[in-house]
C-alpha positions as CSV (number, residue, x, y, z in Angstrom):
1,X,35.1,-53.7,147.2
2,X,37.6,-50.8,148.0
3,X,37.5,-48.8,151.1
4,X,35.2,-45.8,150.6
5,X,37.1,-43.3,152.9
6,X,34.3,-40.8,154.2
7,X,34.8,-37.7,155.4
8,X,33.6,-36.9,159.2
9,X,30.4,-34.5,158.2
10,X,29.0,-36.8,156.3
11,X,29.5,-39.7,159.4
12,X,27.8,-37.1,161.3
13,X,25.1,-36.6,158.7
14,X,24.7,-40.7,158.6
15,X,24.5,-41.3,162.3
16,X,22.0,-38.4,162.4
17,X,19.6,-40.4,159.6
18,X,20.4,-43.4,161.3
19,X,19.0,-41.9,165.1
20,X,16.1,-40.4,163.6
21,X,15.4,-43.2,161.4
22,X,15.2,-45.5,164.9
23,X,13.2,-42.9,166.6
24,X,11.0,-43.3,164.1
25,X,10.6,-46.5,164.0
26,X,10.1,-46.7,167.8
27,X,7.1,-44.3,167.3
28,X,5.9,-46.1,164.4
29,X,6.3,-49.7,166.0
30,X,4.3,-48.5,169.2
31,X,7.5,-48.8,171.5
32,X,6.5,-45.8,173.5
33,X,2.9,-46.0,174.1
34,X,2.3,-43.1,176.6
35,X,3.2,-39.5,176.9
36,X,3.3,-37.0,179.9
37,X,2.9,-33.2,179.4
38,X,4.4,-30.8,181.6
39,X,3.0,-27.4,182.5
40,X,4.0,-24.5,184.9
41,X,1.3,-24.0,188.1
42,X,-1.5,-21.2,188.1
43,X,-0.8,-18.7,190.1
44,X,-2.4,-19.4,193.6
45,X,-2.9,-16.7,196.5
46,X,-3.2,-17.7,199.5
47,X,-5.9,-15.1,201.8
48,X,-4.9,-14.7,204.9
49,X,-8.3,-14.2,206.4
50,X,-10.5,-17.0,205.8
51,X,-14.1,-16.4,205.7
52,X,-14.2,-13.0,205.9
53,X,-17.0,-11.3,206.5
54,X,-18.8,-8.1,208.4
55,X,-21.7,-10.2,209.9
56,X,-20.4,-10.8,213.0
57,X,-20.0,-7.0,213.8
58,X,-22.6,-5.7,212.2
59,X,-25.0,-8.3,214.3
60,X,-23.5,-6.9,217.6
61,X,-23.8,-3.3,216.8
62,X,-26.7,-3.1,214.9
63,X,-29.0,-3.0,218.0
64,X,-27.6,0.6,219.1
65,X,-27.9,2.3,215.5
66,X,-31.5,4.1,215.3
67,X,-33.0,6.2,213.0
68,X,-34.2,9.6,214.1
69,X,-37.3,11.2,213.1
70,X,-37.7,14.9,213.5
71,X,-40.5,17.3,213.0
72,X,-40.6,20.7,213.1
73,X,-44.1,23.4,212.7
74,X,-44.2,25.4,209.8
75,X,-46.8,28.1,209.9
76,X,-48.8,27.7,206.5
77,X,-48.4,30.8,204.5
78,X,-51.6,33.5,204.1
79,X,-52.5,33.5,200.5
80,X,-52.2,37.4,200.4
81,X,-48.5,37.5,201.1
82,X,-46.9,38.4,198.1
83,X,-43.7,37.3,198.9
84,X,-44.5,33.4,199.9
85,X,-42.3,31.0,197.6
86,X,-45.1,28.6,196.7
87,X,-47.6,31.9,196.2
88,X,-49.0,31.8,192.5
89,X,-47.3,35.0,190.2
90,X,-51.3,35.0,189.0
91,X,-53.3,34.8,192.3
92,X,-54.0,38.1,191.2
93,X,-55.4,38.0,188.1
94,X,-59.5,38.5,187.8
95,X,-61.0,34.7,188.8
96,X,-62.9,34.8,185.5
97,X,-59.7,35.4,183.9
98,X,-59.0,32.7,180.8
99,X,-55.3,32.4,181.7
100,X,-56.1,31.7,185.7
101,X,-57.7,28.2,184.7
102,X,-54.0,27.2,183.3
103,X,-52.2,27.7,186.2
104,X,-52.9,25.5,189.4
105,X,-50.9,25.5,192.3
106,X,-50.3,22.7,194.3
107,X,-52.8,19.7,193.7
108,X,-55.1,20.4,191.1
109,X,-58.5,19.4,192.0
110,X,-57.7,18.9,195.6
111,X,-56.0,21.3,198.3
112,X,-54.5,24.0,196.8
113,X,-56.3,23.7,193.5
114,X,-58.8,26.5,192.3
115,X,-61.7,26.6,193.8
116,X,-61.4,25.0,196.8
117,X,-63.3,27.0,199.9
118,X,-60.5,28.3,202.5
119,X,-57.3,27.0,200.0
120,X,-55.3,29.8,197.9
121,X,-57.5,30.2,194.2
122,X,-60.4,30.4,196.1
123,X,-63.9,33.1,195.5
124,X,-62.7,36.5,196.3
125,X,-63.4,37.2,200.2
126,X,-62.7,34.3,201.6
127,X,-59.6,33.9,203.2
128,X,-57.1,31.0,203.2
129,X,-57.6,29.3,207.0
130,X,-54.0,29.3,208.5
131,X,-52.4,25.7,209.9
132,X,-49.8,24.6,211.1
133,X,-48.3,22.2,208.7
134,X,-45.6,19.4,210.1
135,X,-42.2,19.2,208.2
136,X,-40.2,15.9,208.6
137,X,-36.6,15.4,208.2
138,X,-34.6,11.6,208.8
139,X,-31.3,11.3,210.3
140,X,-29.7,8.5,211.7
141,X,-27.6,7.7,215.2
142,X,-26.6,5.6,218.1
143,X,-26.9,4.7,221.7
144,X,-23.7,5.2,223.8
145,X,-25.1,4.4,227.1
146,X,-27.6,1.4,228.4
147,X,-30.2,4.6,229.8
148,X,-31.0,6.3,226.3
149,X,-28.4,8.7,225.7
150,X,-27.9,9.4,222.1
151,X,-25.8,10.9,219.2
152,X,-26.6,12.2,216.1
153,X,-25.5,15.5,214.2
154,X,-26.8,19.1,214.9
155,X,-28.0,19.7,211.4
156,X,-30.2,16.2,211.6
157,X,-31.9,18.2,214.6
158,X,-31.6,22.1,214.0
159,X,-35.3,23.7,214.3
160,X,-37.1,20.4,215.1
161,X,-40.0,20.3,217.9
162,X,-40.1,16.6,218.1
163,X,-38.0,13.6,217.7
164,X,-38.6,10.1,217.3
165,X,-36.3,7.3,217.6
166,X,-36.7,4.5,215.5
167,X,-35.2,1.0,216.7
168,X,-33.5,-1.5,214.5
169,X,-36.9,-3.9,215.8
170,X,-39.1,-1.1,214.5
171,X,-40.4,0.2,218.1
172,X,-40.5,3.9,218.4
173,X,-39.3,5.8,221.2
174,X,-39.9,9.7,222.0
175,X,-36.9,11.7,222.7
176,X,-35.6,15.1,223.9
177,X,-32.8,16.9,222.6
178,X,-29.9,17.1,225.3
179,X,-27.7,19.5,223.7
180,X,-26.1,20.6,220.5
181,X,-23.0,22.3,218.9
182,X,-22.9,23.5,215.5
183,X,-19.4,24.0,215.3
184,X,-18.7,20.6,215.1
185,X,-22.2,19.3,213.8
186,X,-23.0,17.3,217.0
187,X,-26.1,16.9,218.9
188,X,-27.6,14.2,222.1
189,X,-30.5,13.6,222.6
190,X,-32.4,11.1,225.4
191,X,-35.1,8.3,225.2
192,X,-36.4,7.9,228.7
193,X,-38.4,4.3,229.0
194,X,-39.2,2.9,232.0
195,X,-37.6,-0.8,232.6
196,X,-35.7,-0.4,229.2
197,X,-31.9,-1.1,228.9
198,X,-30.5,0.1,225.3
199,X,-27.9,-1.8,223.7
200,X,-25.4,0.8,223.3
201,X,-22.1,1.0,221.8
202,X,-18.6,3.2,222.5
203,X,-15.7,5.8,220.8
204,X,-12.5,4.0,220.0
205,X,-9.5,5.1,219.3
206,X,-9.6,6.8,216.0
207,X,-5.4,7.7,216.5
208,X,-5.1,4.0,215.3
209,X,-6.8,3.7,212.6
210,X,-4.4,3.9,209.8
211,X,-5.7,4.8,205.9
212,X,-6.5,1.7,204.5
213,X,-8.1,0.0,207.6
214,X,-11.7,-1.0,207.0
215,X,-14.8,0.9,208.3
216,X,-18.7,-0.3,208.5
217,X,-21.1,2.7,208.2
218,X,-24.5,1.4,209.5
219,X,-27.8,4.1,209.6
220,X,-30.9,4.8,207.8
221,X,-30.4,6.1,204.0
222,X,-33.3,7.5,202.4
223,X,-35.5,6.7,205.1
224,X,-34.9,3.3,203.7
225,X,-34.6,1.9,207.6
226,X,-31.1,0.5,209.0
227,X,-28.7,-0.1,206.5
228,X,-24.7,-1.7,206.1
229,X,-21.9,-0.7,203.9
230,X,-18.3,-1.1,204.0
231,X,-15.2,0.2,202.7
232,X,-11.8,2.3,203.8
233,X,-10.5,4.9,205.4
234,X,-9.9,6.8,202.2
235,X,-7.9,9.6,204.4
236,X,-7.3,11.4,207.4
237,X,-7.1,15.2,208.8
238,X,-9.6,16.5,206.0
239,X,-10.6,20.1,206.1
240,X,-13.9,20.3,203.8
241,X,-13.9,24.3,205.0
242,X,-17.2,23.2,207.6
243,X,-15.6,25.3,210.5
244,X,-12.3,26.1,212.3
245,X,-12.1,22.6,213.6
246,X,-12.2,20.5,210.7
247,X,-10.4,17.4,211.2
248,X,-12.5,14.5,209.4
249,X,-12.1,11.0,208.3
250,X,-13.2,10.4,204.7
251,X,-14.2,6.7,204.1
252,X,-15.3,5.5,201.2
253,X,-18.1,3.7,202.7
254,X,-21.3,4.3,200.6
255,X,-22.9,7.0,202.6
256,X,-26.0,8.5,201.2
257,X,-28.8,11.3,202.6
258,X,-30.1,9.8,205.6
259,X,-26.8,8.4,207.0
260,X,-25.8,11.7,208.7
261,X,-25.3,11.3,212.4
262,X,-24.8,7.7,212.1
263,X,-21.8,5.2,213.2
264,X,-18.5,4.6,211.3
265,X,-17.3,1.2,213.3
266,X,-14.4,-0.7,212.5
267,X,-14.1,-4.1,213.0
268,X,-14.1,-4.3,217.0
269,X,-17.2,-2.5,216.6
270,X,-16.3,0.7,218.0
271,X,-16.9,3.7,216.4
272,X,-14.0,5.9,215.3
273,X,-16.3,8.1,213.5
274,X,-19.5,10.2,213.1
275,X,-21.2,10.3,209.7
276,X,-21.9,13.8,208.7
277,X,-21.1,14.7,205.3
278,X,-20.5,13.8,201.3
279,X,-18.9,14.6,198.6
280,X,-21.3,14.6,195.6
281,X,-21.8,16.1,192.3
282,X,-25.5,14.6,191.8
283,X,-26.3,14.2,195.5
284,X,-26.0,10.1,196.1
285,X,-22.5,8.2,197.3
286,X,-19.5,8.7,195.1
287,X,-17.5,7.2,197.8
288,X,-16.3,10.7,199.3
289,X,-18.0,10.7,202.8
290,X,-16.7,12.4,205.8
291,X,-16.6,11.1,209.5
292,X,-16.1,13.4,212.9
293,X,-13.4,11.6,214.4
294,X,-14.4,9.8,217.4
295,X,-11.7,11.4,219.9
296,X,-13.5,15.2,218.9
297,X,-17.0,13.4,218.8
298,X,-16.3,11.9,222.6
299,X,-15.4,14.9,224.4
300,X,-18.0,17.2,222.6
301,X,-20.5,14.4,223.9
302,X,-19.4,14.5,227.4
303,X,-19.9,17.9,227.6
304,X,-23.6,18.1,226.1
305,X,-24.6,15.1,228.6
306,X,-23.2,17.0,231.5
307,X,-23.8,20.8,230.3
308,X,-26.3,20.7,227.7
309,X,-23.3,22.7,226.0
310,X,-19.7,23.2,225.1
311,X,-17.7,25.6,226.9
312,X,-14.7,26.7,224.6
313,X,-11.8,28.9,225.2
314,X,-11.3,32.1,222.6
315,X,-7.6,33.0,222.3
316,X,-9.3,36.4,219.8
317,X,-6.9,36.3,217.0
318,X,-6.8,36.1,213.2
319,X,-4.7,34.0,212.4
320,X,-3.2,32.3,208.7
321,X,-0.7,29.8,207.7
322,X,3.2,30.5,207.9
323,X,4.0,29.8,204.0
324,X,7.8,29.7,202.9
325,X,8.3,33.0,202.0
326,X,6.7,34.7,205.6
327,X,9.2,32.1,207.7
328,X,12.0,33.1,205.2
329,X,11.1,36.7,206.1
330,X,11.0,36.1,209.4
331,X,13.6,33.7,210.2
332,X,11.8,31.0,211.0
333,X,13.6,27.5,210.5
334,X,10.5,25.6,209.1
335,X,6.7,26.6,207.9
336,X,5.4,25.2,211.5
337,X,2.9,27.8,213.4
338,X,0.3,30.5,212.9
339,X,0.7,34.1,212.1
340,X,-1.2,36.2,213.9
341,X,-3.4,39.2,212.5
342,X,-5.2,41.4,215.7
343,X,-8.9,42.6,215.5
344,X,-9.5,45.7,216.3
345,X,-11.5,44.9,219.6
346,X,-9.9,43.6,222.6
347,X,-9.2,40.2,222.9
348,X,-7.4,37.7,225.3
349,X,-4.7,37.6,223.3
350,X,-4.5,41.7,222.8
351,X,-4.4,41.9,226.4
352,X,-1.6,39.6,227.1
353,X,0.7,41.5,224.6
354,X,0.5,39.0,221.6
355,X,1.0,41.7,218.5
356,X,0.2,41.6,214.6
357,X,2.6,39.7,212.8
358,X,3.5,37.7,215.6
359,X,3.8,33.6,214.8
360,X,2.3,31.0,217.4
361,X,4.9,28.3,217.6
362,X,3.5,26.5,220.9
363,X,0.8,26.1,223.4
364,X,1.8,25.1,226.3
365,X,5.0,23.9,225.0
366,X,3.2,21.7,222.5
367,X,4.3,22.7,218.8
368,X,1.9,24.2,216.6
369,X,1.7,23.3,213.1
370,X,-0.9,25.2,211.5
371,X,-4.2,27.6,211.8
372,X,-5.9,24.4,212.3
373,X,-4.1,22.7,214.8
374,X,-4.0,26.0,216.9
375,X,-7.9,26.7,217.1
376,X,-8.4,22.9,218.0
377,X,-6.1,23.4,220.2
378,X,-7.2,26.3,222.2
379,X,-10.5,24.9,222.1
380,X,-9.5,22.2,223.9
381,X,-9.0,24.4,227.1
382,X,-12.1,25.8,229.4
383,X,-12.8,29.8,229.3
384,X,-10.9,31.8,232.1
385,X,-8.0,29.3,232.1
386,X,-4.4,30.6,231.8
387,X,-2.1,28.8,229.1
388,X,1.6,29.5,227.6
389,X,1.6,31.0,224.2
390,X,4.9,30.7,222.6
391,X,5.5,33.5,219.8
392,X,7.8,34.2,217.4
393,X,8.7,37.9,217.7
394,X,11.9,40.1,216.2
395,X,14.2,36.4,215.7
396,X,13.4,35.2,218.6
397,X,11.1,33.0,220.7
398,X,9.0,34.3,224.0
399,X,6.1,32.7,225.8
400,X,3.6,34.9,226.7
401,X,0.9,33.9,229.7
402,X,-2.7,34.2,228.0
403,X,-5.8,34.1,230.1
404,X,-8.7,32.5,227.9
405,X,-12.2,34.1,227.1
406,X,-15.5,32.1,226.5
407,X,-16.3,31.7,223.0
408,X,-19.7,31.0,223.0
409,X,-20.0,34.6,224.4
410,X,-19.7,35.5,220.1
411,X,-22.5,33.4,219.5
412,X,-25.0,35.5,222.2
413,X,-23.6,38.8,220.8
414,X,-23.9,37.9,217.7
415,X,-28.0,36.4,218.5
416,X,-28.7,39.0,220.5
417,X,-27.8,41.5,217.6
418,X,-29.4,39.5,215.1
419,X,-32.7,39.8,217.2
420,X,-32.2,44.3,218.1
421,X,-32.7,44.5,214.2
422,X,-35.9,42.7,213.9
423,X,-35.0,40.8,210.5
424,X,-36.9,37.5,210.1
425,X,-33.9,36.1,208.1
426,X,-32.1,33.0,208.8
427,X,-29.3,33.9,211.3
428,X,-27.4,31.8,209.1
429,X,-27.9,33.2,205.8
430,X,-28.1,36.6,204.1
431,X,-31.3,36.4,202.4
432,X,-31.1,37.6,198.7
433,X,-27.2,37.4,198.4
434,X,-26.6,33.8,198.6
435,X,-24.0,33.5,200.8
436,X,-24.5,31.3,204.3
437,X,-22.1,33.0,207.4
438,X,-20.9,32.7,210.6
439,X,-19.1,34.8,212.9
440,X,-15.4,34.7,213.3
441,X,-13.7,33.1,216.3
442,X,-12.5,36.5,216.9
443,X,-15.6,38.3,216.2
444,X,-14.4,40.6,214.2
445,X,-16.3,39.9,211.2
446,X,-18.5,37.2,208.9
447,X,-16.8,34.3,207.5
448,X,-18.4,33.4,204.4
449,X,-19.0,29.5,204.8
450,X,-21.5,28.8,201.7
451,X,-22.1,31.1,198.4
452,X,-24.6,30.1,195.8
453,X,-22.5,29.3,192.3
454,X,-25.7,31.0,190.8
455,X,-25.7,34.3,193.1
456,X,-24.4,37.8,192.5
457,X,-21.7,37.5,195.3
458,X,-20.4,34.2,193.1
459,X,-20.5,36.5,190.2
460,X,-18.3,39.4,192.2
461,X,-16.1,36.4,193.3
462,X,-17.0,36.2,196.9
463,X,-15.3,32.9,197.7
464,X,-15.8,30.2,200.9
465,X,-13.4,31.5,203.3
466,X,-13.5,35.4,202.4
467,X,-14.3,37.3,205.8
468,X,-16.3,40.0,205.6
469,X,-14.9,43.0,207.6
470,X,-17.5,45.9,207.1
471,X,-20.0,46.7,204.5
472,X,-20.2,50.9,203.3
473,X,-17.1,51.4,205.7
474,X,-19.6,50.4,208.8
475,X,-17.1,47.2,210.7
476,X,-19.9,44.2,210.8
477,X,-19.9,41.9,213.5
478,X,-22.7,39.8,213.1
479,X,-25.8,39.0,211.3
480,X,-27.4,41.7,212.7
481,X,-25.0,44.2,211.8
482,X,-24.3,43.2,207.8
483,X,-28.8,43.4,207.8
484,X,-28.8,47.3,209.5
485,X,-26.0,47.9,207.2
486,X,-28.5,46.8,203.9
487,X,-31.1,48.5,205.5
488,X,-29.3,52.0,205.7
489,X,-27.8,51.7,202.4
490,X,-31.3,51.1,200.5
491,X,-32.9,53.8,202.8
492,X,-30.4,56.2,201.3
493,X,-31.5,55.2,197.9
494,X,-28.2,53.3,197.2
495,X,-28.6,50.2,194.4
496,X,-25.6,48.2,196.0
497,X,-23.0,48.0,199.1
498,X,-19.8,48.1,199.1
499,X,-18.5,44.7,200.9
500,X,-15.0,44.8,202.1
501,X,-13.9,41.4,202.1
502,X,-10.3,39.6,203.9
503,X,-8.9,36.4,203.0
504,X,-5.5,36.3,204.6
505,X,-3.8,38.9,203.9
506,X,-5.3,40.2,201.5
507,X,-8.2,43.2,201.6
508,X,-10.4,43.7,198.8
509,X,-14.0,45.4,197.9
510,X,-16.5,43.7,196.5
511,X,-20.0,45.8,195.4
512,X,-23.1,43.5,195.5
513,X,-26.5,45.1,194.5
514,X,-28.8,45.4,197.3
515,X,-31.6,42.8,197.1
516,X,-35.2,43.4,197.5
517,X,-37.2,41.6,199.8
């Protein structure tokens, strides 16, 4: 047989037939009889907290946290008063009227209803007997002291007669009300029980707590009786416009009506915050809630358990953010500080020589970034006492020796005007307008705190934050004054005032139509 010379692809192609031809006999004549698969790991995290929970905090703590009961007197209104909210529009229709059937107010066929002796609806001649009806409003708080002393938040207590503390055992305790201060929605009040020690609970230090760190919120939502949830700290240094010394925590902790005045504890259990507000569209959590941060809450609360007050010192300026353009115009390095607008009136500050347009660098040699940071910080000092104000005047730095006044003396001017006009409205609110005010730190006008998104003065663009300066060229300084003001105008047969309004600044007039009680 002659040699077959073959070329070396087709060796290659034989030896390949040949090895798969073996392989496949191997499978085929059961050589290999098992077969191991190999696949990559899960992925596996390891926590680094095992068995994490909130129990054991919220066992130790939940002993302090109360729920406070308040109750205030309302006077029940006279059926003749025209001008009573719940009054019927056809109280005075003729009682055989066919229409008057159709329209019961209150509980038809009980009190209230038509027909009922000595309740509105009633015969003709006999008069609706005047009580004194109880309104009750729930808060929540907490024990910081082992003999009863209490905190909760100002608007929790505002107008009430009595309060009731409510214990996490369901014993109720009477209490009195201590002190409050409304510029920083804080309030203490004291249950005095004989042979009773109170499990109580203290500030930490909120400085620590970094944005991210958890937070349990424990109080009494709804009414609903004491109550856990936990989440963040969402954020720090908020300013939700509540007053000149915002500075809040916002957690998103569910915090719902009821929680306010309440405990935000981290896990040590201390509290580094005071429950006071949300952020809500439809009034229940959306995981925006604000905290007082403990280090304001503690030092308010030593004051109301020693004074029944807070003494404040007033520096009596107006005072707005340094933006880019006003340090560029006056040759300030940076945005840091407080420009300073004068009132009219004399003021600490006036006095001492600080001048319009001047910027507030320092207090007592401690920089000042902002508006903000300068009203806390000023209010941080007792009335009558002497600090270092360092200004920014002509390119160039001076420090000028300010003696303090007492703020609070604002707040008696502006009640005691308030009370000279005889107006029953709320000193807080201008009845008819929709706007809720307060007096500037200066007092040298209203700051406009609250408008109502369906009221004229929302219409006219009044805005939260807008000062109002005078209304028909008459300078208002209170409550009081903006009331005699409306009074005067509609007396002259005017059908609106002229409101001249300051927001930084900027001066404008606004014309709001007067409204009829």
């Amino acid at each position: 047989m002659p040699d077959v010379k073959q070329s070396p692809k087709r060796n290659r192609m034989l030896v390949a037939a040949l090895a798969a031809g073996v392989a496949g006999s191997a499978f085929a004549g059961g050589v290999m009889t098992s077969t191991t698969s190999s696949h990559a790991e899960p992925v596996q995290v390891t926590s680094p907290v095992q068995s994490f929970g909130f129990a054991d905090v919220v066992e130790r703590v939940s002993p302090a946290v109360v729920s406070v009961r308040v109750k205030e007197k309302m006077a029940a209104a006279a059926a003749d008063r025209g001008d009573d909210d719940q009054a019927s529009p056809f109280d005075n229709l003729p009682d055989d009227h066919p229409l008057k059937r159709f329209f019961e107010f209150g509980n038809p066929g009980g009190p209230g209803a038509q027909g009922m002796p000595g309740q509105r609806g009633g015969p003709r001649g006999m008069q609706p007997r005047r009580e004194n009806r109880q309104a009750t409003a729930q808060g929540s708080g907490f024990f910081i002291s082992d003999d009863g002393y209490l905190v909760t938040n100002n608007h929790v207590v505002d107008g009430g007669e009595n309060f009731t503390v409510v214990m996490d055992d369901g014993k109720e305790y009477d209490a009195k009300l201590i002190g409050t201060d409304k510029r920083t929605d804080l309030a203490v009040l004291k249950v005095d029980a004989k042979n009773q020690k109170f499990t109580y609970v203290e500030f930490g230090d909120d400085s620590k707590a970094r944005t991210g760190d958890w937070v349990v919120a424990v109080g009494n939502p709804f009414g609903l009786g004491g109550s856990v949830t936990a989440g963040i700290i969402s954020a720090r240094g908020r300013d939700i416009g509540a007053g000149p010394y915002d500075d809040f925590l916002q957690i998103d902790a569910a915090v719902n009506r009821g929680n306010s005045g309440g405990p935000a504890f981290n896990l040590e259990g201390k509290v580094i915050g005071v429950n006071t507000a949300i952020f809500s569209p439809s009034g229940g959590n959306v995981g925006i809630a604000f905290a007082i941060p403990a280090s304001t809450a503690k030092n308010v609360v030593q004051s109301l358990r020693e004074k029944g007050s807070v003494q404040r010192g007033w520096l009596g300026v107006q005072i707005a953010s340094v933006t880019d353009d006003i340090s560029e115009a006056v040759g300030l390095a940076n945005e840091d500080g407080a420009i300073v607008t004068l009132p009219e009136n004399s003021t600490p500050a006036s006095e001492a020589g600080i001048q319009t347009g001047d910027v507030i660098t320092a207090v007592n040699g401690e920089t000042i970034k902002g508006p903000k940071e300068l009203a806390r910080k000023v209010a941080e000092f007792a009335p009558n006492t002497s600090i270092d104000v360092t200004i920014w005047r002509d390119n160039a730095a001076q420090t000028i020796a300010v003696k303090l006044g007492n703020i609070a003396s604002l707040d008696e001017a502006a009640s005691a005007d308030a009370m000279s006009s005889g107006s029953p409205v709320d000193p807080s609110s201008l009845s008819g307008y929709g706007l809720t005010l307060t007096p500037s730190d200066d007092g040298s006008g209203l700051v406009v705190t609250e408008v109502d998104p369906s009221s004229p003065a929302s219409e006219k663009g009044v805005q939260t934050g807008d000062i109002i300066v005078s209304v028909n060229g008459k300078a208002v300084k209170s409550q009081g004054d903006v009331t005699k003001a409306l009074s005067d105008a509609d007396k002259s047969g005017r059908k609106a005032a002229l409101f001249q309004l300051k927001n930084g600044d900027q001066n404008r007039f606004v014309a709001l139509p007067i409204a009829k009680g």
